[in-house]
Backbone as JSON, one array per atom type, in Angstrom:
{
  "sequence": "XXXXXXXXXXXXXXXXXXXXXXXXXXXXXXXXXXXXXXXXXXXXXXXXXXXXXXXXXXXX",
  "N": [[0.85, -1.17, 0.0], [0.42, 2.08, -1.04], [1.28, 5.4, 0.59], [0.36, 8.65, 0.42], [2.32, 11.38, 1.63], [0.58, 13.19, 3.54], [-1.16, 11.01, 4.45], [0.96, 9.45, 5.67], [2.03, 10.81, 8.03], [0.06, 11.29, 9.48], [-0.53, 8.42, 10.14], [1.43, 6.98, 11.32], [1.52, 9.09, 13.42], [-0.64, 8.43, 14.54], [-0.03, 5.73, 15.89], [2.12, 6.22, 16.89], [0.4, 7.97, 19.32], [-1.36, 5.57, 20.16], [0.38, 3.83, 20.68], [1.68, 5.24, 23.05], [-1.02, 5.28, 24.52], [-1.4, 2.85, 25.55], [1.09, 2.0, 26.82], [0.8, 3.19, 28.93], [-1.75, 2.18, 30.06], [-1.33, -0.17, 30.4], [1.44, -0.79, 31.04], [2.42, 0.92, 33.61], [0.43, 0.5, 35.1], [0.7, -2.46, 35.56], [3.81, -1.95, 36.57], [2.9, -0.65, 38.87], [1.36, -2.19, 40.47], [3.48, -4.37, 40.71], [3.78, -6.81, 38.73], [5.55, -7.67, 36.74], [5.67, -9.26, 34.49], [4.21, -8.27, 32.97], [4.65, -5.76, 32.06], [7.21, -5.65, 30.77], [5.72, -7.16, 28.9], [4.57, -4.89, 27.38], [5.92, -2.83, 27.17], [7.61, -4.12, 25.72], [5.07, -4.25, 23.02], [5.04, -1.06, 22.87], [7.51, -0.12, 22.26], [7.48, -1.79, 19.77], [5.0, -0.17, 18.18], [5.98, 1.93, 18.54], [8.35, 1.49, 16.06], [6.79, 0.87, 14.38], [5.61, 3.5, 13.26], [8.1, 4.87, 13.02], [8.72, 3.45, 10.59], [7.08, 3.94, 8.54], [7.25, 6.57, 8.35], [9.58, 6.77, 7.17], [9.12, 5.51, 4.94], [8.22, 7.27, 3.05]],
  "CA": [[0.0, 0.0, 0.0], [1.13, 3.28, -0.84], [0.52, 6.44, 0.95], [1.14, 9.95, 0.34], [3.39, 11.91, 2.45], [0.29, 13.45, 4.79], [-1.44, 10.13, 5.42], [1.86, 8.26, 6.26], [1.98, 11.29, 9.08], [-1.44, 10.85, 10.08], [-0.89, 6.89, 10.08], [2.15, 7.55, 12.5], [0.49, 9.87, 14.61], [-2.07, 7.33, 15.43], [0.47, 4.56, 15.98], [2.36, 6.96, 18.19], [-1.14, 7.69, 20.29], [-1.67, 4.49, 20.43], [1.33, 3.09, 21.99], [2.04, 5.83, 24.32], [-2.19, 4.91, 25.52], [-1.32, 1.27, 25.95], [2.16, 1.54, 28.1], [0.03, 4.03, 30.23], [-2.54, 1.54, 30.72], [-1.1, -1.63, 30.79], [2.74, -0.88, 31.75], [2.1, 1.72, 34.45], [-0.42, -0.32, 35.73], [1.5, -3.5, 35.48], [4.64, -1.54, 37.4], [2.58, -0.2, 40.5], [1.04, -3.62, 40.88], [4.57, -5.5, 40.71], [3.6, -7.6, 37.72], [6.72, -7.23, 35.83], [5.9, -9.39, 32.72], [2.94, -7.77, 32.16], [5.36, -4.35, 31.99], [7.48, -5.6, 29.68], [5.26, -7.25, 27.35], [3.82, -3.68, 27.56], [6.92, -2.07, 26.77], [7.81, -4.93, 23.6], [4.53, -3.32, 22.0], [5.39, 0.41, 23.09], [8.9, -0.46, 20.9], [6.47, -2.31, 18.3], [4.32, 0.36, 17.6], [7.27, 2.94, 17.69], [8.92, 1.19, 15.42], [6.22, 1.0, 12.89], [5.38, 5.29, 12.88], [9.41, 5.08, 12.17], [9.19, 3.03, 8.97], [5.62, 4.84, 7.95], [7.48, 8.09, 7.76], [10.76, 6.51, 6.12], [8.7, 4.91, 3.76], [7.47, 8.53, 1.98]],
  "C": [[0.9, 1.24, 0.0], [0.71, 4.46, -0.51], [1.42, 7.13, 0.74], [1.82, 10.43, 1.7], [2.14, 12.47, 4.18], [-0.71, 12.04, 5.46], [-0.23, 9.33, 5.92], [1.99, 9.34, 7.9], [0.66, 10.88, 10.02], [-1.54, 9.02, 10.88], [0.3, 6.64, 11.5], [2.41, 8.1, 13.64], [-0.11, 8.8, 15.67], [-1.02, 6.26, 16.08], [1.22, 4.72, 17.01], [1.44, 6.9, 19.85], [-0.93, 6.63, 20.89], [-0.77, 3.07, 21.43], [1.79, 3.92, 23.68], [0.59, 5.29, 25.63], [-1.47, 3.65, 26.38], [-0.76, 1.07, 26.8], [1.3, 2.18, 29.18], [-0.72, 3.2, 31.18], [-2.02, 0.55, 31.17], [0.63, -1.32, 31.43], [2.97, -0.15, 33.18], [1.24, 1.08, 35.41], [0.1, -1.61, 36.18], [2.69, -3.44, 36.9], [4.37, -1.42, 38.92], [2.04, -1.57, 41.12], [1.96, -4.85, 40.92], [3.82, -6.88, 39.39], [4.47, -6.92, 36.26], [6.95, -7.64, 34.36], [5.19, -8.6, 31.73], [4.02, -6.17, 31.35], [6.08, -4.57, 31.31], [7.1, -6.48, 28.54], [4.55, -6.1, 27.04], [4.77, -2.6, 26.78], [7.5, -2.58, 25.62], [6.54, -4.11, 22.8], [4.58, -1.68, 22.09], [6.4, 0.61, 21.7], [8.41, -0.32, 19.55], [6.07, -1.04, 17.86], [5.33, 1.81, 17.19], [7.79, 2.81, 16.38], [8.18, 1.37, 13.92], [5.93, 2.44, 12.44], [7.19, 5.31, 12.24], [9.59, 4.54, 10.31], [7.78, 3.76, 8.71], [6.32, 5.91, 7.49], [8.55, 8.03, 7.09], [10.71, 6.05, 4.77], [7.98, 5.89, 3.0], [7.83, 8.52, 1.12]]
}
């Protein structure tokens, strides 16, 4: 699929959002409650979803 230059921002954005929600909920949550896998399988998709807004916007 190929996107132009302002949906690959847009698509990035969201993917951003979307991981910063997640560690909030689930890694933060995870941390204060001592449940440490939960926090870093929380923090592997934090990475994940970083990772993909990085190739979204490399891929313009």
């Amino acid at each position: 699929m190929k996107l132009n230059k302002e949906q690959a921002k847009h698509l990035a954005d969201t993917a951003r959002i979307v991981a910063v929600a997640q560690f909030a909920a689930f890694g933060y949550t995870a941390t204060v409650n001592q449940q440490y896998l939960i926090a870093v399988i929380s923090s592997l998709w934090f990475f994940a979803a970083e990772w993909l807004a990085v190739m979204l916007l490399e891929g313009e």
